[in-house]
N, C-alpha and C positions, 0 to 999 in steps of 0.2 A: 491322732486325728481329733479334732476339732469341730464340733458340728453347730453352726449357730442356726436356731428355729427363733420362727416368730411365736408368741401366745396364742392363745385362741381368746376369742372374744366372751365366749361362752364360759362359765368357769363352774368347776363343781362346789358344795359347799364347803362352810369349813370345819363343819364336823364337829365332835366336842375333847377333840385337841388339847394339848398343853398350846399356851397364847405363842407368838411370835416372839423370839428372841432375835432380836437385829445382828445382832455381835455374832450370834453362830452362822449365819449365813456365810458361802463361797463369796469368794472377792472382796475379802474385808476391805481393799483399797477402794472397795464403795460405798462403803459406811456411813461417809459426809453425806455425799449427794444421797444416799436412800432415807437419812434420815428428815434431810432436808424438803422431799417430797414427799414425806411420810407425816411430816407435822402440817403442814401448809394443807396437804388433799384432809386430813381427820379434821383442821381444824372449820377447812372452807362447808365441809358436812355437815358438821354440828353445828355451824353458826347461819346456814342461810340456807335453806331445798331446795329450793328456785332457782338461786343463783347456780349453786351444784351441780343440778340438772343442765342448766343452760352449759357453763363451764366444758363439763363432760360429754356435754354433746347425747344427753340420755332425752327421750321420749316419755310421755305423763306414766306410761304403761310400765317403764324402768326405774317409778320413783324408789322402789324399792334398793335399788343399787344403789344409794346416795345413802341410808342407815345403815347398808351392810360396813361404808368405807367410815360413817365413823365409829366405829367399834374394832379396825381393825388391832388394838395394839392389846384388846381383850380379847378376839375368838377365836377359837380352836383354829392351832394350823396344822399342816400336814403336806405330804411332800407334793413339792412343786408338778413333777410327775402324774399325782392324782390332780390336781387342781384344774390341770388345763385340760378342756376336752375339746370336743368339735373332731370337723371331720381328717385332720393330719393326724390329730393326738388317739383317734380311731382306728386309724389306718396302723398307726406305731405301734399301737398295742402294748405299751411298756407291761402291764401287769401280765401276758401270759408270754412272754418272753423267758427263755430256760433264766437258770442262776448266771452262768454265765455271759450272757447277751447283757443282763443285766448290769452287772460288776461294769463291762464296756460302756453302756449306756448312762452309767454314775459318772467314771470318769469323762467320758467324753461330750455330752450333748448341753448343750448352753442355750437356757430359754431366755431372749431380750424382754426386755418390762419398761412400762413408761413409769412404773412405783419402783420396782427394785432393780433396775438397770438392768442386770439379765443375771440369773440364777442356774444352779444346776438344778435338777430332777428330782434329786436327794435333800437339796432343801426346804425345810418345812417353813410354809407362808401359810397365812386366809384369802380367805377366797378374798376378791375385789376389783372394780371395776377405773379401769386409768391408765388410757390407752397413749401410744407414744404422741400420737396426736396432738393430745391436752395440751392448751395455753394457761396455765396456772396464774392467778392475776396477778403473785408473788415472783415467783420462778423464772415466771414467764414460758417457753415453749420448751417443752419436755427434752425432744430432738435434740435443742443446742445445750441444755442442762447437763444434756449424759456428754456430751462428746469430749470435754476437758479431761473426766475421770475414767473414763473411758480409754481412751488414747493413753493414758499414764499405767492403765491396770491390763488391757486385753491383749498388747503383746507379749506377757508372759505369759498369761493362761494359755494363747495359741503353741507356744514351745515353738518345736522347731519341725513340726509335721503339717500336713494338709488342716487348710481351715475349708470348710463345703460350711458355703454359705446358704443356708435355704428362705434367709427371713424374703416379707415382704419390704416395698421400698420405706414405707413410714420407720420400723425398726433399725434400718440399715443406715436409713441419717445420722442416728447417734453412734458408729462406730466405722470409719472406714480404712479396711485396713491398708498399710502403707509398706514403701519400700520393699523388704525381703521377704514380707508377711504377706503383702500383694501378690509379690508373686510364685506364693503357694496355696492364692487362696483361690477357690471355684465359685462360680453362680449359678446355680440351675435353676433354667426354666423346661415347665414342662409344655408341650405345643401337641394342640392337636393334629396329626402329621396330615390328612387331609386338605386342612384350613390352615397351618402355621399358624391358626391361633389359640392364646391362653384361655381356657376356661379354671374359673379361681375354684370349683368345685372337685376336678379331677385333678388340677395342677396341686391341691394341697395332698389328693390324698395318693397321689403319684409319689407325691415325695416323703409322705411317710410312709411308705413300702418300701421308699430307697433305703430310706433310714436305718427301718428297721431288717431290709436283707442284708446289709452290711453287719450291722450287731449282730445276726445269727448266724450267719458265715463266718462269723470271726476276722473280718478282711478291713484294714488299717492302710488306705492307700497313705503312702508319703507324699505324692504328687501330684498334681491337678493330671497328668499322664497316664500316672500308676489309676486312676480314679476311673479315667476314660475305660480304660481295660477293665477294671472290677466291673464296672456296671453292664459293661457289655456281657461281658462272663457272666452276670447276673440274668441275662438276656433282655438286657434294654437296650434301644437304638438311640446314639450319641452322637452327637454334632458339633464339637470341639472348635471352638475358635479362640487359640492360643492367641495372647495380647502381642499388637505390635510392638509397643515401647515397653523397656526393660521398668521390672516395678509393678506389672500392671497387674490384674487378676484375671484369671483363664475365665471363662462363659462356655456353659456346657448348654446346648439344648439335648431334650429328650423329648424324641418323639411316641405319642401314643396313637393306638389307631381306633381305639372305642372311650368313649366317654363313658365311665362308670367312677 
């Protein structure tokens, strides 16, 4: 199983780290592209705050995030896994997860990036701010940046098991899976069952409780089917709408009945 997460916007520090080594990172078939908006976002920092700012989409109050990015290829990093927090990466809990859950959560959970395309948990990064969003004035738009290397690298990391897609839509532009990988891959929204509708606060951290009761169940569905059943077994209520056209990706909703 396959599990692709969005980032959190929120990031912890980067602590006093050995610096980022590019080359050690998962997915070395991202190499080009990460370095490529690695040099562009440190250079656009150090040469213009203003510009940065605007660029990023950061607030006078987040000028700070503009000197964090450029120092990323000097500050302590540390695994991807501590980096991202907020309220999914709360809910996951990676650090008090057994040994075990953990070992699962190495191999299987893929965090998407608008700097480093998408990482495992075990990869050690700095902290930094460079959301898939960004219009880089080089690059141009992050989105279509990732989807060339992307497309060339992310059908083998998926193998030949269930991909559970949990990113939001900004992350999911730059990778969509196709063909055979379609259709094994899931999308879960979470709905408040009430109202049928999304609230972005519970629906994050709905889903990292999903995340993280699959990792400590030990339970690897194969199939957007086999996933239906776990969750339920999980004791969540699922609403499966298998794709009409062959290819396509299954669409799980999961209903909650209190917002918390």
């Amino acid at each position: 199983m396959l599990v692709l997460l969005p980032p959190s916007e929120g990031k912890a520090s980067s602590g006093r780290g050995a610096p980022l080594k590019p080359e050690a990172l998962s997915l070395p078939g991202l190499g080009a592209a990460r370095e490529a908006v690695l040099d562009e976002l440190v250079e656009l920092c150090a040469a213009d705050e203003d510009k940065a700012r605007e660029v990023l989409g950061l607030s006078e109050g987040l000028r700070g995030e503009v000197a964090k990015n450029t120092a990323l290829r000097t500050a302590g990093a540390r695994p991807a896994g501590e980096i991202y927090t907020g309220v999914l990466y709360d809910a996951l809990g990676l650090a008090s997860l057994d040994a075990a859950a953990k070992r699962r959560a190495a191999r299987s959970l893929l965090v998407f990036s608008g700097l480093w395309g998408a990482v495992r948990v075990t990869d050690r990064i700095p902290s930094y701010r460079c959301s898939m969003g960004v219009r880089l004035p080089g690059l141009g738009a992050l989105g279509a940046h990732w989807r060339a290397p992307m497309a060339s690298v992310l059908p083998e990391a998926a193998g030949d098991g269930l991909v559970l897609d949990l990113r939001s839509a900004a992350y999911a532009a730059a990778w969509k899976p196709k063909g055979e990988v379609a259709a094994r891959t899931a999308g879960v929204r979470v709905l408040h069952a009430p109202t049928r509708s999304v609230v972005s606060h519970f629906n994050k951290a709905t889903k990292g409780r999903i995340v993280r009761g699959l990792l400590t169940a030990g339970i690897a569905p194969r199939t957007p089917a086999e996933l239906v059943e776990a969750l339920r077994d999980l004791g969540y209520t699922v609403e499966d709408h298998a794709p009409k056209r062959t290819g396509s990706a299954w669409a799980l909703d999961v209903l909650v009945d209190e917002v918390h």
